[in-house]
Structures are given as structure tokens and as C-alpha cells.
C-alpha positions as CSV (number, residue, x, y, z in Angstrom):
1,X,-27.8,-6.1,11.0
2,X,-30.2,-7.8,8.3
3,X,-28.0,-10.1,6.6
4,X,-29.3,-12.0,3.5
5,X,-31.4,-15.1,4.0
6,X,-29.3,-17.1,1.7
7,X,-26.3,-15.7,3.3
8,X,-27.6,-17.3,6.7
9,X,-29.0,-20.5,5.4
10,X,-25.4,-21.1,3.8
11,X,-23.6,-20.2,6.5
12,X,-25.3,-22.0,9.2
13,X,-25.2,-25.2,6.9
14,X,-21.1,-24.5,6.5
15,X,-20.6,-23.2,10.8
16,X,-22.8,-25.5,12.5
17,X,-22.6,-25.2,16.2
18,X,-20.3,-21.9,15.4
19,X,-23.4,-20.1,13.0
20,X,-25.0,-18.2,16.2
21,X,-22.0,-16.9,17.1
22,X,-20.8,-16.2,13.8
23,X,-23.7,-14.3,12.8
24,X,-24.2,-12.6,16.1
25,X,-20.4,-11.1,15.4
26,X,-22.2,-8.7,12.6
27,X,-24.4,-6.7,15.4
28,X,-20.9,-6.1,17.1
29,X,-18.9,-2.7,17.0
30,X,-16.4,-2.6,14.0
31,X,-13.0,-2.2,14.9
32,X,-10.9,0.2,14.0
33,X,-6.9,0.3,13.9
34,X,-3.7,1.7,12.2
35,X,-0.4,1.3,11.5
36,X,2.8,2.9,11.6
37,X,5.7,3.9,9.2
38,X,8.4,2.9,10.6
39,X,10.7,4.5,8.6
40,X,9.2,8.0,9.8
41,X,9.6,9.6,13.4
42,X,7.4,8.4,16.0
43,X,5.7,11.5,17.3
44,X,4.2,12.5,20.8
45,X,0.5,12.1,19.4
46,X,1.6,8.7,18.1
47,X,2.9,7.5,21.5
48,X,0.1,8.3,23.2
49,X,-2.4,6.5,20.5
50,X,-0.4,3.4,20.6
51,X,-1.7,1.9,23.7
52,X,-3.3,-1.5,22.3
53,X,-1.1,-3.1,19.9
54,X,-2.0,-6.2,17.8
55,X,-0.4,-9.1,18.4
56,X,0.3,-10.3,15.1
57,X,2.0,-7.0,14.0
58,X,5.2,-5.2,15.3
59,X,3.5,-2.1,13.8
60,X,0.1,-2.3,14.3
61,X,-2.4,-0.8,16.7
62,X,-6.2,-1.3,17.8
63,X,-7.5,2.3,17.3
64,X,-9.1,5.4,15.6
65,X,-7.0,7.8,13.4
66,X,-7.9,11.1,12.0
67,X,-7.4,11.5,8.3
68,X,-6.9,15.3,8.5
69,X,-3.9,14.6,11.0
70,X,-0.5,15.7,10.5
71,X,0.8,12.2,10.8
72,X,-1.7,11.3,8.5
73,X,-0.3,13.4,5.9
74,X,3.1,13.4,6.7
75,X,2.8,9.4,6.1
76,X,3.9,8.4,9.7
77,X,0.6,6.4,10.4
78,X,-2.1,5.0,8.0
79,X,-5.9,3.8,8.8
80,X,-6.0,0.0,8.6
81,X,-8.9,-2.5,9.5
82,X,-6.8,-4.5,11.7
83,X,-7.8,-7.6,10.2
84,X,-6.4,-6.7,6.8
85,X,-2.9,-5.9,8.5
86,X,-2.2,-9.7,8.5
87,X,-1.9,-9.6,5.1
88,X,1.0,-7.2,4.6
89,X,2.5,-9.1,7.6
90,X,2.0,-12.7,6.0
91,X,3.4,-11.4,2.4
92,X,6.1,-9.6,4.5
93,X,9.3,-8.9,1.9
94,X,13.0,-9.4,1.7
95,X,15.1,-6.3,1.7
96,X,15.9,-6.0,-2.7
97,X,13.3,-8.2,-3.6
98,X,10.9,-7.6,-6.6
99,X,7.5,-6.9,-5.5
100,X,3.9,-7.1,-7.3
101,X,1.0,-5.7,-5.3
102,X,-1.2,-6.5,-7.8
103,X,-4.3,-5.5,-6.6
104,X,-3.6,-2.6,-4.9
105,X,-5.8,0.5,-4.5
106,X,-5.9,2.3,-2.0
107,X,-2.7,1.2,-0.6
108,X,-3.3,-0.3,2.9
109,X,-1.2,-3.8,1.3
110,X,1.3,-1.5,-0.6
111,X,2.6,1.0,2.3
112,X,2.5,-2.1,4.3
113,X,5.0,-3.7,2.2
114,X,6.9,-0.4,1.5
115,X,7.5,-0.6,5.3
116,X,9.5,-3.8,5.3
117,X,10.9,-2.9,2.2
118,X,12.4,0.5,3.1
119,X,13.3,1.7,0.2
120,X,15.4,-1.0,-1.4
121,X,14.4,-2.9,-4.3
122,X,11.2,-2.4,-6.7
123,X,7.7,-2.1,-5.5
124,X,5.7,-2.1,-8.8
125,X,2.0,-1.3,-7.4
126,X,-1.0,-1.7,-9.5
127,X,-4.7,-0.5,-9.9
128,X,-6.7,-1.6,-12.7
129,X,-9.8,0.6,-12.0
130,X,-8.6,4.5,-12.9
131,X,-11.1,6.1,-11.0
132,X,-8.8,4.1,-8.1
133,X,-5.5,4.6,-9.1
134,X,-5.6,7.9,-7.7
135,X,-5.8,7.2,-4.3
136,X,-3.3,4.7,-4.3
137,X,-1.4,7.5,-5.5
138,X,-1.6,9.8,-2.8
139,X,-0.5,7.1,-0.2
140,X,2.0,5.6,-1.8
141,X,3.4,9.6,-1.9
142,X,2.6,9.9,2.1
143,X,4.6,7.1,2.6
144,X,7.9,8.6,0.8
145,X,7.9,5.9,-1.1
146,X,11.3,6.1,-3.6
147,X,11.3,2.4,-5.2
148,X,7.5,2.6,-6.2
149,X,6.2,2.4,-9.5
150,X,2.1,3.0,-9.9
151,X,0.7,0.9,-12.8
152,X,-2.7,0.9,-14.3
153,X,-3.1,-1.8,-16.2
154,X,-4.5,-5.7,-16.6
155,X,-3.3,-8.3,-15.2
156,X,-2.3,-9.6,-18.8
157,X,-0.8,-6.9,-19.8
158,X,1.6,-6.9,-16.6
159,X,2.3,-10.5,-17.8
160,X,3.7,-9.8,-20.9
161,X,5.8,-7.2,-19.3
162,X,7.2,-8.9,-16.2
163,X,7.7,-12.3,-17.5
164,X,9.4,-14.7,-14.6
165,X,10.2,-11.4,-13.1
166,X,9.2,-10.8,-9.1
167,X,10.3,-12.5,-6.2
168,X,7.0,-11.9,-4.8
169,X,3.5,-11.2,-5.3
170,X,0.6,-10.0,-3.2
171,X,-2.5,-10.9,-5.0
172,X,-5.5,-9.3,-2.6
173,X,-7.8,-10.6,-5.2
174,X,-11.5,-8.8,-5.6
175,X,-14.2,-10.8,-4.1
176,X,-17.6,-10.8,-3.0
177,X,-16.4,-9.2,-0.1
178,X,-18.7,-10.9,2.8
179,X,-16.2,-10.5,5.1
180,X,-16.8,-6.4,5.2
181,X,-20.4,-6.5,5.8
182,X,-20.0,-5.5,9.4
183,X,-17.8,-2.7,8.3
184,X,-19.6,-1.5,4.7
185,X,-23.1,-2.9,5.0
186,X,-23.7,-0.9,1.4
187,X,-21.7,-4.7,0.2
188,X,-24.5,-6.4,0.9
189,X,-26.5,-4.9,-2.0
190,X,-24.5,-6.4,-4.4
191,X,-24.2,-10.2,-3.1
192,X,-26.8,-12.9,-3.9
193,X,-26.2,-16.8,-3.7
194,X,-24.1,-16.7,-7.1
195,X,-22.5,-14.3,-6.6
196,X,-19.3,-15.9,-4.9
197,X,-19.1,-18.1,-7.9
198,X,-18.7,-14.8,-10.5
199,X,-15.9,-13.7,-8.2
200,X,-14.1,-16.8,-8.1
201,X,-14.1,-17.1,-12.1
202,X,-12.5,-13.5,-12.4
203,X,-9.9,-15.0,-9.6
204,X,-8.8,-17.7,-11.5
205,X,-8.3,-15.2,-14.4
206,X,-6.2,-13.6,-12.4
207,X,-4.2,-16.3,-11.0
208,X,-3.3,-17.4,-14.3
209,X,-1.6,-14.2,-15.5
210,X,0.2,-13.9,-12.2
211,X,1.5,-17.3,-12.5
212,X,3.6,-15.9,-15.8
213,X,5.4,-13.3,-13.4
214,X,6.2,-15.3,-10.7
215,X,9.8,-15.7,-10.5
216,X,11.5,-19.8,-9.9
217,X,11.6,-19.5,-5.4
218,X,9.4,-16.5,-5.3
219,X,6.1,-16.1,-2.9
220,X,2.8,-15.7,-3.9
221,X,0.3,-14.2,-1.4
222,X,-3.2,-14.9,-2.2
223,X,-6.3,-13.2,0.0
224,X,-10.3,-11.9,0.2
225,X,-12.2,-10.1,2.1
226,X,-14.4,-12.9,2.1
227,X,-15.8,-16.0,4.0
228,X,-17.1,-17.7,0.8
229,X,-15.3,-20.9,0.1
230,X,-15.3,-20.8,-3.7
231,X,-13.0,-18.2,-3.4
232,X,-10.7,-19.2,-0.6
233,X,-10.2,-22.7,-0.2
234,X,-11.7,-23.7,-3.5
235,X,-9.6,-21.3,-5.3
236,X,-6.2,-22.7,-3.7
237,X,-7.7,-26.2,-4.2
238,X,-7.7,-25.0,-8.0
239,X,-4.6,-23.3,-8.4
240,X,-3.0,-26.3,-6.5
241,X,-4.1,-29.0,-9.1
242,X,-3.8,-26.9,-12.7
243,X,-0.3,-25.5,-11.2
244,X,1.6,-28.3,-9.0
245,X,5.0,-26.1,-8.9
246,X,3.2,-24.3,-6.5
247,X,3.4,-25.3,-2.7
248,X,1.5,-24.0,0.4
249,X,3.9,-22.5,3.6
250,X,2.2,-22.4,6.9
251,X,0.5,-19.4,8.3
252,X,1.3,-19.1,12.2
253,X,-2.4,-19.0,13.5
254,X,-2.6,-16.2,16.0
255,X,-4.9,-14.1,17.9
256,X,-7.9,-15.9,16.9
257,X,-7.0,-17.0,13.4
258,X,-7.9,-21.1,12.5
259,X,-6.6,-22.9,10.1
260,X,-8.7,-22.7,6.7
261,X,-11.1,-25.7,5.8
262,X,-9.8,-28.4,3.1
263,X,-13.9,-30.0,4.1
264,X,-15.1,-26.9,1.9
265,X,-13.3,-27.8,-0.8
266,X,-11.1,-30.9,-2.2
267,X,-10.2,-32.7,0.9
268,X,-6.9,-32.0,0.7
269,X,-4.7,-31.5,4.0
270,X,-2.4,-29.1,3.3
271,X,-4.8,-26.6,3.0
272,X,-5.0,-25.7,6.6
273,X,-1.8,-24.0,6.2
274,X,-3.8,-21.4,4.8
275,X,-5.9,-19.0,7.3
276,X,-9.2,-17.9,7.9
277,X,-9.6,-15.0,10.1
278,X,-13.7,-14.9,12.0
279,X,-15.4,-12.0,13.3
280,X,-16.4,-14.3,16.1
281,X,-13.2,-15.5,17.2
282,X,-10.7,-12.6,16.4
283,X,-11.0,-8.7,16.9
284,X,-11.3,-7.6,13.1
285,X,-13.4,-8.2,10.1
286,X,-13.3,-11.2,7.6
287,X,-10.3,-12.7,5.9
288,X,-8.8,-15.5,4.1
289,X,-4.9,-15.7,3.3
290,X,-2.5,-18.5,1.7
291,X,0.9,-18.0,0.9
292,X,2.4,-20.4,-1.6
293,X,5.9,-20.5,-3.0
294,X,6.2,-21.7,-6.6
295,X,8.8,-24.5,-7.4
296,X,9.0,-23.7,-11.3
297,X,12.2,-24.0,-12.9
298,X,11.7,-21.5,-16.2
299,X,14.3,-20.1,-17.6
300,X,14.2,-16.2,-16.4
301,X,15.2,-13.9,-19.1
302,X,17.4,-10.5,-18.0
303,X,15.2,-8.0,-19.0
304,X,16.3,-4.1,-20.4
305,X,15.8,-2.0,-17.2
306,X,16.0,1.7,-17.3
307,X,18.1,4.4,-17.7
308,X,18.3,8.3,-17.3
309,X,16.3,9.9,-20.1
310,X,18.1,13.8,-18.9
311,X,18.9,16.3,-21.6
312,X,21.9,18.6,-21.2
313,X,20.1,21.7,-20.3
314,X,17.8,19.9,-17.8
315,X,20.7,17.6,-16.2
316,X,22.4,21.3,-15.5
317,X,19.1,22.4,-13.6
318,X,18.7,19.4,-11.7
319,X,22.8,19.6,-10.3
320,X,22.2,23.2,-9.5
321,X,18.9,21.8,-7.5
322,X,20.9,19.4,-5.8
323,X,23.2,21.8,-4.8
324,X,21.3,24.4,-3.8
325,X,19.0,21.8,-1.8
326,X,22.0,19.5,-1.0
327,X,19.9,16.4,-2.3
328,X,23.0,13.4,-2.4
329,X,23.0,11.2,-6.0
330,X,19.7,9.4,-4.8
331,X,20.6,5.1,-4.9
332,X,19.4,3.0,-7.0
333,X,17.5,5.6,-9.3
334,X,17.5,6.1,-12.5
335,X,16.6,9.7,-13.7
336,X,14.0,10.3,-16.3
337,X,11.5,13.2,-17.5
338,X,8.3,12.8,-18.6
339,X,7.0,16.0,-20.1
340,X,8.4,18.8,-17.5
341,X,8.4,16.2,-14.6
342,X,11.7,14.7,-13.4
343,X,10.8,11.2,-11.7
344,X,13.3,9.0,-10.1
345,X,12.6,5.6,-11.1
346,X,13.7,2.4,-9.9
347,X,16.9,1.4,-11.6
348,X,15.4,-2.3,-11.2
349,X,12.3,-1.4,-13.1
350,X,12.5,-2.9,-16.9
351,X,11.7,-0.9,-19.8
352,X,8.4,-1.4,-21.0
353,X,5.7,-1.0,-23.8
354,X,2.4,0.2,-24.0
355,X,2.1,-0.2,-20.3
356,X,-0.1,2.3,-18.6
357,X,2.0,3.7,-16.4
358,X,0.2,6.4,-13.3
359,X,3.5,6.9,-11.8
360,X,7.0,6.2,-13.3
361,X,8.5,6.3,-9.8
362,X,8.9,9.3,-7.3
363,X,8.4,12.7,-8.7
364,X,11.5,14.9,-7.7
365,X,10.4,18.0,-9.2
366,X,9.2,20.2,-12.0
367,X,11.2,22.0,-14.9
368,X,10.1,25.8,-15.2
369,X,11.4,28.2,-17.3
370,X,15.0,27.7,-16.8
371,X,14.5,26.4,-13.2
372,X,14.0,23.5,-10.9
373,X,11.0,23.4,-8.6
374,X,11.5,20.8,-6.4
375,X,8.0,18.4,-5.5
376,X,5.9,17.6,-2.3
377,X,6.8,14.0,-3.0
378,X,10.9,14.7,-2.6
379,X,9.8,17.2,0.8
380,X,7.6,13.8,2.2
381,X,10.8,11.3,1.0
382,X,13.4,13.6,3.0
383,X,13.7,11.7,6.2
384,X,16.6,10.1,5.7
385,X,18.2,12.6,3.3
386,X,20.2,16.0,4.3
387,X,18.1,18.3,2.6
388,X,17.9,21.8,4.3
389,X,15.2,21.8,6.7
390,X,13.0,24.2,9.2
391,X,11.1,22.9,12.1
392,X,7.8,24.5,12.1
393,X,4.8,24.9,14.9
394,X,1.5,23.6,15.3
395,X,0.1,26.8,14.2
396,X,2.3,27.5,11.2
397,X,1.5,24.1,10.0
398,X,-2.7,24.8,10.0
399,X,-1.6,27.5,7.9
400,X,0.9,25.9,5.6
401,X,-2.2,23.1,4.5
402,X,-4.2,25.8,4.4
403,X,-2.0,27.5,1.8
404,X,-1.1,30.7,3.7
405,X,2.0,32.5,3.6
406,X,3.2,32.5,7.4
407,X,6.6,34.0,9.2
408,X,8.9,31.9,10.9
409,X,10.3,33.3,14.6
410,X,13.3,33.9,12.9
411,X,15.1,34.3,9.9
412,X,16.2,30.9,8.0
413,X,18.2,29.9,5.2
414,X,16.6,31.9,1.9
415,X,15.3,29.4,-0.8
416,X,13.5,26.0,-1.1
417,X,13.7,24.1,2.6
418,X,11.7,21.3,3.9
419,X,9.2,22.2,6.6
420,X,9.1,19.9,9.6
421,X,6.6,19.6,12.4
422,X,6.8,17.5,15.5
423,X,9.7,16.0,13.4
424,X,8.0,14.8,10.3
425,X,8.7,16.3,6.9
426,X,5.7,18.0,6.0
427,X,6.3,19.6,2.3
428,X,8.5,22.5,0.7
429,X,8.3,26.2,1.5
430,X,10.5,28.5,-0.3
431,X,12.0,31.4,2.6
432,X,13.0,34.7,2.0
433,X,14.7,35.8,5.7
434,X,11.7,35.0,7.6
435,X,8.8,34.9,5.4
436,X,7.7,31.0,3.8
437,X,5.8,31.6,0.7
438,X,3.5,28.2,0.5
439,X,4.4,25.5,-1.7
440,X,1.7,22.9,-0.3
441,X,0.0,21.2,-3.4
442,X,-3.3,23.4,-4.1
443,X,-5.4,20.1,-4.4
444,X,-4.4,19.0,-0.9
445,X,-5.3,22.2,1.3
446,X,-7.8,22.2,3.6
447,X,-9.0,24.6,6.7
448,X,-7.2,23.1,9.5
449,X,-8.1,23.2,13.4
450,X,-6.7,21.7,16.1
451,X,-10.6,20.3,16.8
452,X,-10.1,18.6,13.2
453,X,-6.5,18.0,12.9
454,X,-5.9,16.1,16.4
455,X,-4.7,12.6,15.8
């Protein structure tokens, strides 16, 4: 690989004896890996992928995933540099806790945390870019997410909504992104020598709005994608000294990962608790993660959270749904329509202004002419609920995402039921005896084979 000749010079003055190796880790085969939900059924295709686990991750494994797989869709495994992974596992939650992912698209970090969260508390997940937000979208739907809410906003707009507010805050700030060079050498086109230092000022920009939302005993996760120390050690080094509430925890250094460097920035000890994760020494790509915990003691205001928004007429549509579809009162929601959409959103979740809101929390369904259609997002949320359910094949499933209209072996339950394969909720159909007419979203349909569709 051609790296930059500043990016050598700097990096054999900052390595040393390590710089050869270092830089001979770029002309070595990216790895791949993936993680699984494990809140969703492990299936038989699954089993036999997860041969080579990593061994700073209960669900993480060394290997290649197809995107076009049912698991994929179905939400049961997601594509993951393996590197990244010790990020979700360092800013691990607390069952209940309030979470930031503040930096979130496309949602590696947030369906990591929404594993360990399983579906308690509030998961409010940002994007700032909306050409991103979309993306995140989709995943945080695969996963079955039901205590998400998808923001698109600033940083100091979130701020002014959530003041003192989450327990904890993933901060997977954007950076120069060295550490993906091996992985996306298009990254390289936009680093030169100062580059680092632009990154690092947007950083501490960031950092100072998410200090206003940290909550008194809450954990803030900070990490890049990047080796450069301006915005790794430098940056804790910085947030240290203009914020002394905050404290550094120790990172358990496995598998390869060393302690970060206080020599490339202040001096100061406890910054090896933080963790730099090598190409050369570790089987993944660049990192750099520090958790803190901040030791303010501001007062924390209770703030208005939401409500159900249901007129009459549409709370009598949605009690003949959950009938008819025997969908329990879901926990913890609160009920609210936005246009003819009925979301559940985190009772947890304040009300707030002016935000920019992409997704008010799980979309249970649409309002249509004096009936209920119920969404792909409830169908792919259904694992651990008693909605009425068919178990479909291989073959039925290619033509379900392909948006035919197939025949079950024999006649089911007439009306909306949730489609299963290999045991994973897969979307609605709605059967008449033994015909399902398709309800798989139109945007999401795709010719499937099983030479394209094999996980």
C-alpha cells in the first residue's frame, strides 16, 4: 500500500523500533468479522460461521457475512470490523440506563449497545449527517430495537435537550480516520500532515456539548478510528484538564491491545488506562478508546417525558389490532402518532423542541382508512412477543423479499401473521387459507438465490 510520506516520517519518529512492523501491517489482509444478536435465535448457518470467536467479545466472531442473508435481515448477525467491536464491549450498558450514541451512523456501536441493553431503558441514537441517518435507520430496525429513538441533530442542540440527562455516552467521535487505511484506502485522499489537528478541534467541540448531558456517576466513552495522537491521547489530555470531574477507568488490555501513550501528549500517568488497538500487534484495524466517568455534582432536573398522543378513533383501531394480532400492552412505551404512523416510543424519552427527530421510537404500524396495518418493524421486534406466527421455507422466503405472493403447505390462521424462517421473524404476510399476499417493504426487495443469500 502507498501510504503518505508524511504519514511514514511521523509515524516512524512516534514507533521507533515498532515503525517496520507497524507499517508493514497495511500490506496485510483486512479482517473481517461479525457479531451476533443475542436477543434473536441462533440459527444453523450461524453455528456453523461461528468457529473463531474474539476474545474480547462474548458475541463476536472473526469472519465474513453476507449482507443479502436472512440473518442479515432478520437482525440476528451484523458485519463488524472486529476491532471496532471493543468499543461497544468497553461502553457496555446497565440494564435501564439512559444511553447517548452520539455519533452513530450506521449503527455497528448502537446495535452493539442495544444488545446489552435488551430492550430496557432509552437508547437515543444520533446521526448528524442526513444523507447517514438512513442507514442507521435500517439497522437499528433489524435489530428489533423497541427503546430506540433516531435523532438528527447537533450535538448542541442535543444539549439543550438532555441537560444532565444520560447515564452513559458513547462518543465514537469523527476523525482523520488513519486507522482504516488498510480497510478504506479511498481515506487516504483526504489526510495530509494537518489534518489530525482539524479533527481534533471539531472533537473538542464535541466534547464540550456532551459534557452538558452527562449525568452526576455516568460513563463517557470516547474513541477514533485513528492512530493520531492529537486526537487520542491529546484529546483526553485536554478534556482531563478543562473538566477535572472527569476520571479515567481502566481498559482490560487484551488480545493485543497496549496501553495508550501519556509520552504523546501531557505526561500524565493515568492515561494508559486508555487503549490503543495496532494493526501490528492485534488482528483488526486501528483504534483508540478511553472510558471516563464524570464526578460532577449538578443538580439534575426531572424532565417532562412523553405520553400517548392516541385519539379515540385510532386508540379503537389499534385495540382491535392487538387483538386480532394478540400484541400484549407493549412495557415501557408510550403510544404516539405522527401523521398516519403509530410509533411506540420510550416512555423514558423527554418531550422535546425543535429537535429533529428521524425516528420517534419503533414504528408499530400504519392507520388506513378505518384500519390498522401493522409494520415490518413490529414483524422484526416479535421474538419475544406472542404475536401469531407461520414458520416459512427457504424457498418461500426468496420469494417473500422478492415480493411474490407464495402458498404455504397448508392452510394457516387468515389475517396478518409473522413469517418465520429458520426461526427468525422475518416480516408480516397477511393469509387467506393458504395463500400469503406479501407485505415485505417494496424498498427492501431484492432477487434472492441461494448462491447470493447463503450466510
Amino acid at each position: 500500500m502507498q501510504l503518505p510520506a508524511e504519514f511514514i516520517t511521523k509515524y516512524q519518529a512516534l514507533l521507533g523500533d515498532q515503525a517496520a512492523a507497524f507499517l508493514a501491517a497495511f500490506d496485510e489482509p483486512v479482517e473481517k468479522g461479525f457479531r451476533v444478536n443475542p436477543n434473536k435465535p441462533v440459527t444453523s448457518a450461524m453455528q456453523a460461521k461461528m468457529t473463531d470467536p474474539i476474545a474480547y467479545s462474548k458475541i463476536g466472531y472473526y469472519g465474513k457475512v453476507n449482507g443479502n442473508a436472512l440473518e442479515h435481515l432478520a437482525g440476528a448477525v451484523y458485519s463488524q470490523e472486529p476491532s471496532a467491536m471493543t468499543v461497544g464491549e468497553v461502553a457496555r450498558p446497565e440494564l435501564n440506563e439512559r444511553v447517548l450514541d452520539l455519533c452513530a451512523a450506521p449503527g455497528g456501536k448502537t446495535t452493539h449497545l442495544l444488545s446489552y441493553l435488551k430492550q430496557t431503558g432509552l437508547l437515543v441514537t444520533n446521526e448528524i449527517n442526513p444523507k447517514r441517518v438512513t442507514a442507521l435507520g435500517d439497522n437499528v430496525e433489524r435489530y428489533g430495537a423497541r427503546n430506540a429513538v433516531i435523532t438528527n441533530e447537533t450535538p448542541a442542540h442535543l444539549a439543550k435537550a438532555f441537560p444532565h440527562f444520560f447515564d452513559r455516552i458513547l462518543v465514537d467521535a469523527p476523525c482523520s480516520g488513519e486507522g482504516m487505511f488498510r480497510k478504506d484506502p479511498d481515506a487516504m485522499q483526504y489526510w495530509n500532515v494537518d489534518y489530525p489537528a482539524e479533527c481534533a478541534a471539531r472533537q473538542r467541540e464535541i466534547l464540550t456539548e456532551t459534557v452538558k448531558m452527562m449525568r452526576p456517576g455516568g460513563h463517557l466513552i470516547y474513541s477514533t478510528c485513528t492512530f493520531a495522537p492529537e486526537e487520542d491521547e491529546q484529546m483526553i489530555a485536554w478534556l482531563l484538564k478543562t473538566y477535572p470531574d472527569f476520571e479515567l477507568e481502566p481498559i482490560e488490555k487484551v488480545a493485543g491491545m497496549v496501553d495508550a501513550k501519556p509520552e504523546w501528549a501531557d505526561g500524565n500517568p493515568e492515561l494508559k488506562k486508555a487503549a490503543r488497538l495496532f494493526p501490528h500487534l492485534m488482528r483488526g484495524e486501528g483504534h483508540f478508546i478511553a472510558k471516563l466517568v464524570y464526578r460532577g455534582a449538578d443538580k439534575v432536573k426531572d424532565l417532562r417525558t412523553v405520553r400517548d398522543s392516541l385519539k379515540p378513533s385510532e386508540r379503537q383501531l389499534w385495540t382491535q389490532a392487538q387483538q386480532q394480532l394478540n400484541v400484549p400492552e407493549l412495557p415501557n412505551l408510550a403510544l404516539q402518532v405522527h401523521g398516519d404512523q403509530l410509533y411506540g416510543v420510550p416512555e423514558m424519552m423527554p418531550v422535546t423542541r425543535r429537535l429533529k427527530v428521524f425516528r420517534p421510537g419503533i414504528q408499530l404500524g400504519t392507520f388506513k382508512k378505518k384500519r390498522f396495518e401493522p409494520s415490518y418493524a413490529l414483524a422484526l421486534a416479535s421474538d419475544d412477543l406472542a404475536l401469531p406466527k407461520v414458520a416459512i421455507t427457504s424457498a418461500q422466503w426468496q420469494k417473500y423479499v422478492h415480493g411474490e405472493t407464495f402458498d404455504l403447505d397448508q392452510a394457516g390462521q387468515n389475517g396478518f401473521t409473522v413469517l418465520t424462517c429458520a426461526g427468525l421473524p422475518v416480516g408480516f404476510g397477511k393469509v387467506v387459507k393458504r395463500t400469503v399476499k406479501n407485505f415485505f417493504p417494496k424498498g427492501l426487495r431484492f432477487l434472492a438465490t441461494d448462491d447470493n443469500t447463503s450466510l
